[in-house]
C-alpha positions in Angstrom: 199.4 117.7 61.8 195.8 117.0 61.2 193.4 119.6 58.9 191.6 119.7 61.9 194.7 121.5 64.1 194.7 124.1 61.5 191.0 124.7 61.4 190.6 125.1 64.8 191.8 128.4 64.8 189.9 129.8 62.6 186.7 127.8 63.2 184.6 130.6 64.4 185.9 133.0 61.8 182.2 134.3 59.6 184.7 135.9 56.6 183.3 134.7 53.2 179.8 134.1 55.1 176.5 134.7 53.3 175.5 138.2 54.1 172.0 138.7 56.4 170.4 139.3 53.2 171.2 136.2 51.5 170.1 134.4 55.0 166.9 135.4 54.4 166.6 134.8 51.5 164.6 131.3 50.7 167.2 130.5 48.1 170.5 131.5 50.3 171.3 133.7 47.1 175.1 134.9 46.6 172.8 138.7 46.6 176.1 140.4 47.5 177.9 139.1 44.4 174.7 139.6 42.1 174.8 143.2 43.4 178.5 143.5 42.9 177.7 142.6 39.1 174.6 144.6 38.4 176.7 147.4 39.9 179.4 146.9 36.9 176.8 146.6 34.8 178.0 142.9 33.9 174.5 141.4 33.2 175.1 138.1 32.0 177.4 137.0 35.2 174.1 138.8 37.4 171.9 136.7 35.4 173.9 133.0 36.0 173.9 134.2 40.1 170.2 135.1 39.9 169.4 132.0 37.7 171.4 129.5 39.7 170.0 130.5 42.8 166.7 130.8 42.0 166.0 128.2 39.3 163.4 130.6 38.0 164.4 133.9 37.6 161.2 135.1 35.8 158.7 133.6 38.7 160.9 134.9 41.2 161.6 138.4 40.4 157.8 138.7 40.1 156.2 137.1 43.0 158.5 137.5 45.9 157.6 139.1 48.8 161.8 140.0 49.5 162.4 138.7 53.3 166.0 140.3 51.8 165.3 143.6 52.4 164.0 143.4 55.9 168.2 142.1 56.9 169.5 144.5 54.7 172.3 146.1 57.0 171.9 149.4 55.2 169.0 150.5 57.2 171.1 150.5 60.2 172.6 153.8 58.8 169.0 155.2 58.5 168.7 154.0 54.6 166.1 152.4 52.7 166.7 148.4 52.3 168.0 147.7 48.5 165.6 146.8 46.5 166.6 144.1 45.2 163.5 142.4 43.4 163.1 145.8 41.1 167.0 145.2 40.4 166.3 141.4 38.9 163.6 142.6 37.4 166.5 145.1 35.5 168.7 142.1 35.2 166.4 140.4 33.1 165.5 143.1 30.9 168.8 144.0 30.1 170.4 140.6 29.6 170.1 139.5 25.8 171.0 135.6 26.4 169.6 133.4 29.0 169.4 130.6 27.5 170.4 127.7 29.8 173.7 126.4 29.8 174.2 122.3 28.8 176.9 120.6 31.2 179.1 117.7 29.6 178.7 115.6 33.0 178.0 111.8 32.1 174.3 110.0 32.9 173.8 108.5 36.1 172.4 105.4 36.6 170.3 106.2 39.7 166.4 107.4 39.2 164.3 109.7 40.8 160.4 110.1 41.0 159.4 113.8 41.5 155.2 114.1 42.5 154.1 117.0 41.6 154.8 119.9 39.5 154.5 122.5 40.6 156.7 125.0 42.3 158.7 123.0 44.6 158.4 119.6 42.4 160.1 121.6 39.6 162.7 123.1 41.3 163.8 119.6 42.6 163.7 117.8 39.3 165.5 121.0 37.2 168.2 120.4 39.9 168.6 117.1 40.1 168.4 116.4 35.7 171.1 119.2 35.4 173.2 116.6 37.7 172.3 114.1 35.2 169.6 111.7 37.4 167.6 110.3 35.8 164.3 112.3 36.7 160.6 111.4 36.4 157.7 114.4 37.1 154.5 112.6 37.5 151.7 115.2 38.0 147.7 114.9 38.2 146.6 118.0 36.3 147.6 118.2 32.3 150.7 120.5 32.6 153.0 121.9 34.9 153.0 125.3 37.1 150.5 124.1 40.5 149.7 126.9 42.3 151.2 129.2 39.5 148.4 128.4 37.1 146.1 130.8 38.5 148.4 133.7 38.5 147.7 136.4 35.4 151.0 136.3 34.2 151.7 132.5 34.3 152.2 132.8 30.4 155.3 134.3 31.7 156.3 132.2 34.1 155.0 129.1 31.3 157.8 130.4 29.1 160.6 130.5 31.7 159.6 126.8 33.1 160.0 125.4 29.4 163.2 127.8 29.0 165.0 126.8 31.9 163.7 122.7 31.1 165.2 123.4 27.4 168.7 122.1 27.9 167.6 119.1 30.1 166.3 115.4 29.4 163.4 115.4 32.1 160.4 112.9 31.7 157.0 114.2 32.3 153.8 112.2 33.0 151.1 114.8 33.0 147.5 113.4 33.9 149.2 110.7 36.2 147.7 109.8 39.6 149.9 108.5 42.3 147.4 106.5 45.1 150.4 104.6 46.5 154.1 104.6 46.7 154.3 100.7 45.2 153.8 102.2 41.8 157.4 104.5 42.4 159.5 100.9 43.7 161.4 101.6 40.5 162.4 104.7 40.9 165.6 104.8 43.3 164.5 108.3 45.5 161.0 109.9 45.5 160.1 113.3 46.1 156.4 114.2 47.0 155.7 118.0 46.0 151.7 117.5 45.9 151.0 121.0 47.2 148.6 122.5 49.9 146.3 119.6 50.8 148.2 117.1 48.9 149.0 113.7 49.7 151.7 113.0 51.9 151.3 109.6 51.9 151.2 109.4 55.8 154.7 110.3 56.0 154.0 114.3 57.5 154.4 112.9 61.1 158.0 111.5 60.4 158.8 114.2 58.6 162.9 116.3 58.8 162.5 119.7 58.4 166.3 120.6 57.5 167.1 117.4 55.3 163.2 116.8 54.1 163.7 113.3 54.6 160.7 110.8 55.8 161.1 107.7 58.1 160.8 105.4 54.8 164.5 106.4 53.9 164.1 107.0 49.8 161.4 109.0 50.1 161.1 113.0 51.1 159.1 115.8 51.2 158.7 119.5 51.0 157.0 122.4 49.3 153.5 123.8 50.0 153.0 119.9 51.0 154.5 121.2 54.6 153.3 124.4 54.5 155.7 126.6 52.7 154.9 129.4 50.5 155.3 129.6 46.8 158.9 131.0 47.0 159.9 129.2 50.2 158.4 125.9 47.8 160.8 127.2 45.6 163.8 127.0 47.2 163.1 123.7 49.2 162.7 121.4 46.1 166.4 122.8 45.2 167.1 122.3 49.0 165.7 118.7 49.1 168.0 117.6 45.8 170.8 118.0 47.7 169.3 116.1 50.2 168.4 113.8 47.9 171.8 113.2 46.0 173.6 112.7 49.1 170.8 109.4 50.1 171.8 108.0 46.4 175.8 107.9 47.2 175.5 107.2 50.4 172.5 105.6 51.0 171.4 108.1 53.9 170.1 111.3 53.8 172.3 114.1 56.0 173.4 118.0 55.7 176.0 118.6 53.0 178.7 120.8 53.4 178.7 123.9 53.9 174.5 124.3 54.8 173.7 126.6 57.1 170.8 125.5 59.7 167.5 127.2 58.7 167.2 129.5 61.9 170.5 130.8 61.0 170.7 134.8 60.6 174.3 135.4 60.0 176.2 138.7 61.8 175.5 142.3 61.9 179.0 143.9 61.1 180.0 147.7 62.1 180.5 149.7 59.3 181.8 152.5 60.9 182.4 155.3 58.2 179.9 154.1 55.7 178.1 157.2 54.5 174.6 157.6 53.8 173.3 156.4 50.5 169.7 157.4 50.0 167.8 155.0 47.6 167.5 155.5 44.1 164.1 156.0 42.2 163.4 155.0 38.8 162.6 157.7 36.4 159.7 155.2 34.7 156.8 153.9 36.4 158.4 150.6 34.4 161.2 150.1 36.6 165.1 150.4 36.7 166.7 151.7 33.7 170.3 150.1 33.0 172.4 153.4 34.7 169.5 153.8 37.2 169.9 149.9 38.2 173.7 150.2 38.5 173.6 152.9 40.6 171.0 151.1 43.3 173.2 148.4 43.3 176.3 150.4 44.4 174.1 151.4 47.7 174.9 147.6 48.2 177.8 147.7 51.0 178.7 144.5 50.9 178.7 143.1 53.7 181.3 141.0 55.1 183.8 141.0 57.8 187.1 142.3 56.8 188.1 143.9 60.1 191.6 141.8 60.4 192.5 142.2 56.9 192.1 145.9 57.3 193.7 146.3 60.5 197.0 144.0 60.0 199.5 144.9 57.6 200.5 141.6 57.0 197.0 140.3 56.6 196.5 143.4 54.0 199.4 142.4 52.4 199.0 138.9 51.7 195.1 139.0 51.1 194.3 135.9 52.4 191.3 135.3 54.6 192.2 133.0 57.8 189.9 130.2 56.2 192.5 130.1 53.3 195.2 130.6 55.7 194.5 127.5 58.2 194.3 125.4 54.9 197.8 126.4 53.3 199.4 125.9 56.8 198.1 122.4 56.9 199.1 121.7 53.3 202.7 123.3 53.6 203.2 121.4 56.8 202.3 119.0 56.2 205.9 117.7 54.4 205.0 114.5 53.1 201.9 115.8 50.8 202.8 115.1 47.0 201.2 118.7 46.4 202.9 120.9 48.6 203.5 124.2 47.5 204.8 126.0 50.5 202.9 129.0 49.5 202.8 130.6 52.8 206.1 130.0 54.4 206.6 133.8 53.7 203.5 134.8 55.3 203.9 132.6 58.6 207.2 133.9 59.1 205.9 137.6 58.7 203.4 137.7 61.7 204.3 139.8 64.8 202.1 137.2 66.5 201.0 140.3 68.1 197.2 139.4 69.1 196.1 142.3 67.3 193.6 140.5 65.0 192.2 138.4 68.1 191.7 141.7 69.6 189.6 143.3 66.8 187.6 140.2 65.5 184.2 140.1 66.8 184.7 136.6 67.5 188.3 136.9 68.7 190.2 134.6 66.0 193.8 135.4 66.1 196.0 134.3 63.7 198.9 134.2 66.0 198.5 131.2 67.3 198.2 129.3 64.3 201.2 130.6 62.4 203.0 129.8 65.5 201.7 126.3 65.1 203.4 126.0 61.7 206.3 127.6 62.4 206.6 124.8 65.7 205.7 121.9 63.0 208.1 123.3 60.4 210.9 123.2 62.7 210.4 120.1 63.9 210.1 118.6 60.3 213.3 120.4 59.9 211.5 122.3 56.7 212.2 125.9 58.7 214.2 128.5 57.4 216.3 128.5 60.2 218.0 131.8 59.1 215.0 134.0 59.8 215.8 133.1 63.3 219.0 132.0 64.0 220.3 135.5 65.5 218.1 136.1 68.1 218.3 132.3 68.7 222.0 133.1 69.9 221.4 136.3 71.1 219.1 134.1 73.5 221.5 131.8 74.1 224.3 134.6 75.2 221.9 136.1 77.7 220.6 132.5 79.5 224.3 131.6 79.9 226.9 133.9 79.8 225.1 137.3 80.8 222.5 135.3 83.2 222.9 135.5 87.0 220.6 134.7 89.8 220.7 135.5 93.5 218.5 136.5 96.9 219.6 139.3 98.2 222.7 139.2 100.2 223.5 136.8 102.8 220.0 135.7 102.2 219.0 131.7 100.6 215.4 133.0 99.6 213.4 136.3 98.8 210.1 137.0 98.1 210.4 139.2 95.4 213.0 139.0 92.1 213.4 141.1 89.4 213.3 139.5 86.5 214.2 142.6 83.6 214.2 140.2 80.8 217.1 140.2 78.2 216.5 143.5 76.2 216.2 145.9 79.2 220.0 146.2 80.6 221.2 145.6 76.6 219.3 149.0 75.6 220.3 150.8 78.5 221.8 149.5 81.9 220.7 152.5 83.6 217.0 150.8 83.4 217.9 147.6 85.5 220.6 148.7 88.0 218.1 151.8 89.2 215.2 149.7 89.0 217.4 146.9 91.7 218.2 149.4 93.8 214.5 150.6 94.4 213.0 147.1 94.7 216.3 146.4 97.3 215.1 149.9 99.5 211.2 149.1 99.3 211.1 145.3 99.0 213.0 141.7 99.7 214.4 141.7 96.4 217.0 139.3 94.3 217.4 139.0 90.6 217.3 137.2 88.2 219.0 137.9 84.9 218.3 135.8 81.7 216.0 135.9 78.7 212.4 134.6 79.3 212.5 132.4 75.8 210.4 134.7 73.9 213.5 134.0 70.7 212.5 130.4 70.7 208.4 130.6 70.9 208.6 133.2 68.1 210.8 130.5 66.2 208.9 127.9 66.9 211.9 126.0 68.8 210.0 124.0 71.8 212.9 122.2 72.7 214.9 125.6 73.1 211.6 126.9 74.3 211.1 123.8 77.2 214.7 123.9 78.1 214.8 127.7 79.1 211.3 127.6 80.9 212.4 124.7 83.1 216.0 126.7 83.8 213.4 129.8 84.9 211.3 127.2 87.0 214.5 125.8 88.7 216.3 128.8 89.6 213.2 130.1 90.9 212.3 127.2 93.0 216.0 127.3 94.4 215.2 131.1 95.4 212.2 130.4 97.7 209.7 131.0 94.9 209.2 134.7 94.7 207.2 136.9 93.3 209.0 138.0 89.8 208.9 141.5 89.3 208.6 141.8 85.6 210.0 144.7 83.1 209.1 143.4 79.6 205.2 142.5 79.2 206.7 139.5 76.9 208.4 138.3 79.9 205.2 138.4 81.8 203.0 136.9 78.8 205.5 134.1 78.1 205.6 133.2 82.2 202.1 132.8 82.5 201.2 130.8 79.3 204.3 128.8 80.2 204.7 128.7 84.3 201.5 129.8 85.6 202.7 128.8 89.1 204.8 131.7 89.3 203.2 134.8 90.6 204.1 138.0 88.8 203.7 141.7 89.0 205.0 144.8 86.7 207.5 147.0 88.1 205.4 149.8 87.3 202.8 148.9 89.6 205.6 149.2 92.5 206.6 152.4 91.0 203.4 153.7 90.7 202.7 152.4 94.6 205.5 154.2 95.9 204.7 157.5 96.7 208.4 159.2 97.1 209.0 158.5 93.3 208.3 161.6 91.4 209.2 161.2 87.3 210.7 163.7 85.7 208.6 166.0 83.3 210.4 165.5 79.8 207.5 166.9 77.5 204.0 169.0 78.2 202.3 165.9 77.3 203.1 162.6 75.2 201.2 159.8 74.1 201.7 156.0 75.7 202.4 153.6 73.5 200.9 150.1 75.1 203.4 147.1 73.8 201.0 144.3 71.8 202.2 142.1 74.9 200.7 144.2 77.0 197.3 143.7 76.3 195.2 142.7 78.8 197.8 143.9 81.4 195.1 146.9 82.5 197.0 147.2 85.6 200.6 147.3 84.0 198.9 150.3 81.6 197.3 152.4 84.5 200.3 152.1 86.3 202.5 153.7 83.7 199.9 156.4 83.5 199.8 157.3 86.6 203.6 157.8 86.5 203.0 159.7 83.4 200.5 161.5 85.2 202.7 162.4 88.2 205.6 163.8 86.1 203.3 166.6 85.0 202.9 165.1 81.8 199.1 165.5 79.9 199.2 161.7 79.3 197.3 161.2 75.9 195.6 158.2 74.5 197.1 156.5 71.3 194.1 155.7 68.9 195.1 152.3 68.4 196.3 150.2 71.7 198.7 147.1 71.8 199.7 147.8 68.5 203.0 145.7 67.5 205.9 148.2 67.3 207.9 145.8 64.3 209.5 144.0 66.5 207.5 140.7 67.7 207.6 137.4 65.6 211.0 138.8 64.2 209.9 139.8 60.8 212.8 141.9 60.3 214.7 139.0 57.5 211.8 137.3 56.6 209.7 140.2 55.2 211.6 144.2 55.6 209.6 146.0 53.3 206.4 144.7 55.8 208.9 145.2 58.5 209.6 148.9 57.8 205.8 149.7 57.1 204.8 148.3 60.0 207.3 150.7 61.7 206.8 153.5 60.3 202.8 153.4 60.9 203.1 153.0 64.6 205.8 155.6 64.3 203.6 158.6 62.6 200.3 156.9 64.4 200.9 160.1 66.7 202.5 163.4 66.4 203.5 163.9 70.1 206.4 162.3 71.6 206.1 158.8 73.0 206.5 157.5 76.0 207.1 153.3 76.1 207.4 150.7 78.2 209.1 147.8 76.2 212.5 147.9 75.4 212.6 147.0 71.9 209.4 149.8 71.3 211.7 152.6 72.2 215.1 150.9 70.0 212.5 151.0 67.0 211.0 154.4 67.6 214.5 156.0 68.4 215.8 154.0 65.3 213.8 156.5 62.9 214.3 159.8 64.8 210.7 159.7 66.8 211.2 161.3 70.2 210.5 158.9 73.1 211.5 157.6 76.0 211.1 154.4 78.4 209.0 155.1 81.5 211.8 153.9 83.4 213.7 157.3 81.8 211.6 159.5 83.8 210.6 157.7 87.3 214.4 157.8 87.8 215.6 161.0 85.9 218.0 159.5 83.5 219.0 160.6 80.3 218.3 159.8 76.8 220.6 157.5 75.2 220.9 158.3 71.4 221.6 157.2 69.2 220.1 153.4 69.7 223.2 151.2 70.7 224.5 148.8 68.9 224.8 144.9 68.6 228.3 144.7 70.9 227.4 147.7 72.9 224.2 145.8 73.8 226.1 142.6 74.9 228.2 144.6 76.5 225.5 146.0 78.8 224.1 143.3 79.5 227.5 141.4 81.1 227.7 145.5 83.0 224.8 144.7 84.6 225.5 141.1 85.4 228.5 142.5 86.8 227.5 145.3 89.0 224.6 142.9 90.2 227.1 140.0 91.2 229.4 142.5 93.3 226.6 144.4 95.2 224.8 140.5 96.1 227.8 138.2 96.2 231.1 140.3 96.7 232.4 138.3 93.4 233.8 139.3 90.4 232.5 138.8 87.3 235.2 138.3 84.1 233.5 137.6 80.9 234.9 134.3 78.9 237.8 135.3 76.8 238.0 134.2 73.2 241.1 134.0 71.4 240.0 136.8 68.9 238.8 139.5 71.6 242.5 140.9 71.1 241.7 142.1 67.8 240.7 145.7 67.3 238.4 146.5 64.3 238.4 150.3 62.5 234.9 150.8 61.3 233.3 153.5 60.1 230.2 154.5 62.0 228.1 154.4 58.7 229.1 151.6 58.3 228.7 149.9 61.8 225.2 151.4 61.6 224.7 149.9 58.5 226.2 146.1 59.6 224.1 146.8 62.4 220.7 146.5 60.3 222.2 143.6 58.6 222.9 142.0 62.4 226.4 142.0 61.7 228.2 141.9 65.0 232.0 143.0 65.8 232.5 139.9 67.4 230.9 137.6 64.5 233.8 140.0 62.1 236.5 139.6 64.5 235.7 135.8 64.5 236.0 135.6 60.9 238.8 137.9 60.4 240.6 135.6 63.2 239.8 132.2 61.9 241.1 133.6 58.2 244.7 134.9 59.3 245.0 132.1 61.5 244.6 129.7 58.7 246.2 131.8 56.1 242.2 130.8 54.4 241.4 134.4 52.9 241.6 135.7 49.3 244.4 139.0 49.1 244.0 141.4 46.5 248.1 142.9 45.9 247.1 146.0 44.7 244.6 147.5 47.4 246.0 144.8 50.1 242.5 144.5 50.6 241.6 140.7 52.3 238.3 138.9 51.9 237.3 136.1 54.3 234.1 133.6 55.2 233.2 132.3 58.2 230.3 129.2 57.8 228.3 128.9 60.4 225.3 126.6 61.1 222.7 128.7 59.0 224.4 131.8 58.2 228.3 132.3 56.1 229.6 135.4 56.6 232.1 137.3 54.5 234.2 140.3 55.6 236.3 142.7 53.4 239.5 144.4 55.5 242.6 145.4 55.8 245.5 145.7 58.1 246.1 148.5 60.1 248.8 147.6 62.5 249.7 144.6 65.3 245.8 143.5 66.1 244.2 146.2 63.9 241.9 145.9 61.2 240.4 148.4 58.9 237.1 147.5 58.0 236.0 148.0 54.2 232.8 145.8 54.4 230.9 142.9 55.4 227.9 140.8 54.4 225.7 137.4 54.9 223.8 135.2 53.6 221.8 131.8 54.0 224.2 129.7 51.9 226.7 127.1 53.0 229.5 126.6 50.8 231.2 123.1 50.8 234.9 122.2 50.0 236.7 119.7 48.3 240.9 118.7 48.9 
C-alpha cells in the first residue's frame, strides 16, 4: 500500500480547514484558535497565535480594515460578525509578556537581501532571521516603517518593530540605495519590498502572484511594490519567505505544503441548532474589558466540519478526523514499517461500513471504503485478527455449500426470474422465503437460488473468499439462462452490483408492491420503517415497502434518521461490544412506535432487545411473529428446511443433510444459558463436536467429585472449551461453555 491509497479517500475531506474567516484574512490567521483562547481567557497562548500570524501584532490590531468579519459565518444566523480587531486589541492589553521568544535552531549559511523596509520588507526578513538566514534590510530613508511613518501612532508601531527585531540578529543598512541588482550578487535570494512606485527593477512583467517569484530565479517581489495594501504587504513578505526558503533548498521557487491558492474561500457549514448570540458591547469607550472580551469571543462558533464525527458512533468514539485516519491505516498496514503502532486495528474493525458518513458529509467522504481497504491489506499480509471474523466466515461457508441449491423452475433449463433471499432470510424465519417462492412461482417464471451473496468475506476483507463466491453466483447464473434475481436482502443487492453489474436485479418488494391481490395484514395503527444502511439509494426498494405499509392500513411514519446501520454490518459485534450495543440500542429507541424492517438481521437485533417489529414480508403474507429471535442451530436448521422444501417442489429429490459422527449426541442446556452461548456464538454443534472429539479420545479433564468433565476443541482461530456432564447413552448435561482467540500447543 502506497500513502497515496489511503489518502484518496479522504482527499476531499475540509475537517481541520481554516475557517472563512481566517481565509480572508491577509495572514491566514488560526482566528478560530485565538478565539478559542481569548474565550478561556488564556492570553499569552492568544498572544503567540496573534503574534505568529501577524508578525506585528501592535500595527495590525490598529490599522486593519478586518476582511474577517465580512466571512464570519455568524451572520448567517442574523448576528453581528465578531469583532475581532477590538478583541486583539484586548489581547494586547491584557497580556503582561510579549516579549519574543529566541529559537535554539543553528545558523544557516545561505543569505538573503531584503529592499525595503517597510511593511512587507519587514515581515519577510523577521521571518526569514527567526529561521536563522542570514538577512540583510537595505533601505533608502534613515529608519524603518515605509508607509507607516506617516501614521500618528507610528511611535507605537516603532516600539513593536524593535520589540518583535529584539530576539533576532538582522543587518540593517539604512540610507542605502539599490540602482541595480549587481550590487545584491552576494546575497543568495533577494527580496524587493520598495513600496508604491518603487523600483521593481523591470521584473513586474514576469512577475508570480502566488509564489512572488520573478523570471530571474533568486529574485522576488511583493508588497505595495504590486499593489497591495499595507496589511495585505504585511502578510505577503511572510508569504514570500516561504517562497523564498523553499528556492534556497531546492533551488526553485514552488507552493509549500499545505498553502491554500489565494482565491480560495473555504466552506460555509450548517450549523443547524446554533442559537442566536447577539454581540457584545464594551462598557468603555476604550474597548474590551478582560470578562467583556471573553465573552465576545464565545459568540465565536467555531467553525469547522464535524458532521461525521457527530453522526457515527464509532467516529465519536474514537475522535479521530478521516485525515488522521487515512494516515494510521497506511502506517498500520503497512507491515514492514519500523514504526508501526497498529493504533487503529480496533477502530478499522469497528466500522459498520455502513455509508452513513458518505451520506452526511457535504463532500461525500465515507470512511467505509477505506477501512475496508485495510482490513483487505491486513488480511492479505496475514496481520488480521482473524477471530473477529472467522464465524460468519463459516457461517458463509455452510450456506454456499451445504444449505445452497439452485434450480429453474420445474422441468424447465432456464428462467427469467430467480429468487435470490440471501443467506439470513430462510435462517431467521423460513416462512419468509418459502411464501415469497410461491408468489414469484404464481406471478412470474421463477427458480432459486439459495446461497450467501459473500457479504461475510467483503466485511472481512477476504477477496479470495470474496472472488471465489461471486464467480460461483456468476456461474450458476449463467447456467440458469441469466435471469433477473429477485433480491430480499439490500446487501445482497449492493454486493451484486458493485461485484457483477451484468446481472440485472430487482427487490421483491417492488413485485409485492406491483401486485395488486396482495393485501398486508394491519399489525399496528401505524409504525415507523426502518430503511437498512444497504438500502440507501434503493428509492425504489423504500417506496415499495411503503406502499405495502400503506396498503395494510398502517399510518407509515418517517424515521428521523434513514439507512442508519442497525449493529449489524462490518461485524462489530467481537471487535468492539460496548460500540456494538450503543449502536443498537440508539437505532432501537430512535423511535417510540413499533418497527417495521426489511433486512433480516434489522429485525434479529431489534427483536433481540424486546422492540416490537416485524419484517415486511410478516404482513404481505399474514404470518406470525416468531419470538423469541432463533438461535445459532435453529438458524442452520432453517436454512437446510428451506433447501429442502425447495428441492422437492422443483426437482422431486430429497434432500438429507451430511451426517457427522457427533449429530447422535443430545445436549441438556438450559435456555439461559443457550441464550447466553448464543451471544458468545457458541453453537450446539461446535459443543457437540468438542464434547465428541474429547470422549472419543478419552482427552478431557474429570473432576470425581461433581463428575463434571472439561474439554477444548482447537480450531483454526478460535479453542473452545466446554464444561458437562453425563446424563445417559448420548446425553450430555451442559454446565458451561467458552472461547477464546488462543491456540494452545502440545508436547509428548
Amino acid at each position: 500500500m502506497k500513502p497515496e491509497d489511503a489518502r484518496q479517500h479522504t482527499d476531499r475531506c475540509f475537517r481541520g480547514e481554516p475557517a472563512t474567516c481566517s481565509f480572508a484574512c491577509p495572514f491566514r490567521m488560526d482566528i478560530r484558535s485565538f478565539l478559542d483562547r481569548v474565550a478561556r481567557g488564556r492570553w499569552p497562548a492568544a498572544y503567540r497565535v496573534l503574534r505568529d500570524a501577524v508578525i506585528f501584532p501592535v500595527v495590525v490590531s490598529a490599522l486593519c480594515d478586518q476582511p474577517c468579519r465580512s466571512a464570519c459565518q455568524r451572520t448567517l444566523l442574523g448576528d453581528e460578525a465578531l469583532e475581532i480587531r477590538e478583541l486583539e486589541v484586548a489581547c494586547l492589553r491584557n497580556v503582561k509578556e510579549r516579549k519574543p521568544e529566541r529559537y535554539v535552531i543553528p545558523p544557516k549559511k545561505e543569505r538573503v537581501a531584503v529592499v525595503g523596509a517597510g511593511p512587507s520588507g519587514l515581515s519577510c526578513a523577521l521571518a526569514l532571521a527567526q529561521k536563522r538566514f542570514g538577512v540583510t534590510v537595505l533601505e533608502r530613508e534613515k529608519g524603518w516603517g515605509g508607509r507607516l511613518l506617516e501614521h500618528p501612532r507610528f511611535t507605537e508601531f516603532d516600539e513593536d518593530i524593535g520589540l518583535q527585531f529584539s530576539a533576532l540578529e538582522v543587518e540593517f543598512r539604512f540610507g542605502t540605495v539599490v540602482s541595480d541588482l549587481a550590487q545584491l550578487s552576494e546575497f543568495d535570494a533577494v527580496y524587493i519590498a520598495t513600496g508604491a512606485g518603487g523600483n521593481a527593477f523591470g521584473l513586474e512583467a514576469s512577475w508570480d502572484d502566488q509564489l512572488y517569484s520573478t523570471e530571474q530565479p533568486r529574485v522576488f517581489l511583493g508588497g505595495e511594490l504590486c499593489g497591495s495594501s499595507v496589511m495585505e504587504a504585511l502578510a505577503a513578505g511572510r508569504e514570500a519567505s516561504l517562497s523564498i526558503e523553499v528556492f534556497l533548498q531546492t533551488g526553485k521557487a514552488a507552493a509549500t505544503f499545505g498553502r491554500f491558492p489565494r482565491e480560495y474561500r473555504g466552506h460555509i457549514l450548517p450549523h443547524e441548532g446554533v442559537p442566536p448570540a447577539p454581540a457584545v458591547r464594551p462598557a468603555d469607550p476604550s474597548g474590551y474589558s478582560g470578562e467583556e472580551a471573553r465573552a465576545e469571543a464565545a459568540r465565536c462558533m467555531q467553525c469547522d466540519c464535524n458532521i461525521c464525527m457527530e453522526a457515527c458512533e464509532m467516529l465519536r468514539l474514537f475522535r479521530k478526523d478521516p485525515h488522521k485516519i487515512a494516515v494510521e491505516v497506511y502506517t498500520d498496514t503497512h507491515v514492514n514499517a519500523p514504526f508501526s503502532s497498529h493504533t487503529i486495528t480496533r477502530q478499522v474493525y469497528s466500522c459498520n461500513v455502513c455509508g452513513y458518513c458518505g451520506g452526511v458529509c457535504p463532500v461525500g467522504v465515507d470512511i467505509g471504503p477505506l477501512m475496508q481497504l485495510s482490513r483487505r491489506v491486513r488480511l492479505s499480509a496475514g496481520v488480521h485478527p482473524a477471530a473477529l471474523h472467522d464465524f460468519w466466515l463459516r457461517e458463509m461457508d455452510f450456506a454456499v455449500s451445504e444449505g445452497a441449491f439452485s434450480s429453474p423452475p420445474a422441468g424447465q433449463e432456464a428462467c427469467a426470474y430467480a429468487f435470490y433471499p440471501g443467506c439470513q432470510l430462510g435462517a431467521s424465519n423460513p416462512g419468509h422465503v418459502l411464501r415469497s417462492w410461491d408468489f414469484l412461482a404464481a406471478r412470474h417464471d421463477a427458480g432459486v437460488m439459495l446461497g450467501c451473496c459473500g457479504a461475510p468475506a467483503y466485511w472481512a476483507g477476504d477477496e479470495e473468499r470474496l472472488r471465489a463466491n461471486i464467480e460461483g453466483i456468476r456461474r450458476t447464473w449463467a447456467g440458469m439462462g441469466r435471469p433477473v434475481l429477485v433480491c430480499a436482502c439490500a446487501t445482497c443487492r449492493t454486493v451484486l452490483a458493485g461485484f457483477l453489474p451484468e446481472i440485472r436485479t430487482v427487490s421483491l418488494y417492488e413485485l409485492l408492491a406491483d401486485a395488486e391481490e396482495v393485501r398486508p395484514v394491519r399489525r399496528w395503527p401505524e409504525a415507523a420503517v426502518f430503511d437498512p444502511c444497504a438500502a440507501r439509494g434503493g428509492d425504489r426498494m423504500e417506496a415499495a415497502v411503503r406502499a405495502l405499509v400503506s396498503r395494510s392500513g398502517t399510518v407509515c411514519v418517517e424515521p428521523g434518521e434513514k439507512n442508519r446501520c442497525c449493529g449489524h454490518g462490518g461485524h462489530i459485534y467481537l471487535a468492539n461490544p460496548g460500540l456494538y450495543g450503543e449502536i443498537v440500542q440508539n437505532r432501537t429507541e430512535a423511535d417510540p412506535r413499533p418497527y417495521v424492517v426489511y433486512c433480516a438481521n434489522c429485525r434479529e437485533v431489534f427483536a433481540s432487545q424486546g422492540k416490537e417489529c416485524a419484517h415486511i414480508l410478516d404482513l404481505a403474507f399474514d404470518l406470525p411473529a416468531r419470538d423469541p429471535v432463533p438461535g445459532l442451530d435453529e438458524k442452520r436448521a432453517n436454512i437446510l428446511a428451506v433447501k429442502k422444501e425447495l428441492m422437492k417442489k422443483m426437482t422431486g429429490a430429497d434432500f438429507e443433510p451430511e451426517a457427522r459422527e457427533w449429530d447422535a449426541l443430545t445436549l441438556v442446556i438450559d435456555e439461559a444459558l443457550r441464550r447466553n452461548l448464543d451471544r458468545k456464538l457458541i453453537s450446539g454443534n461446535d459443543i457437540k463436536e468438542a464434547i465428541w472429539r474429547a470422549e472419543s479420545a478419552g482427552d478431557k479433564f474429570l473432576d470425581p467429585e461433581t463428575g463434571a468433565s472439561l474439554c477444548s476443541m482447537v480450531k483454526e482461530v478460535i479453542t473452545y472449551w466446554v464444561e458437562y456432564r453425563g446424563s445417559g447413552a448420548g446425553a450430555y448435561e451442559i454446565l458451561d461453555a467458552y472461547s477464546h482467540r488462543m491456540r494452545f500447543g502440545r508436547e509428548e
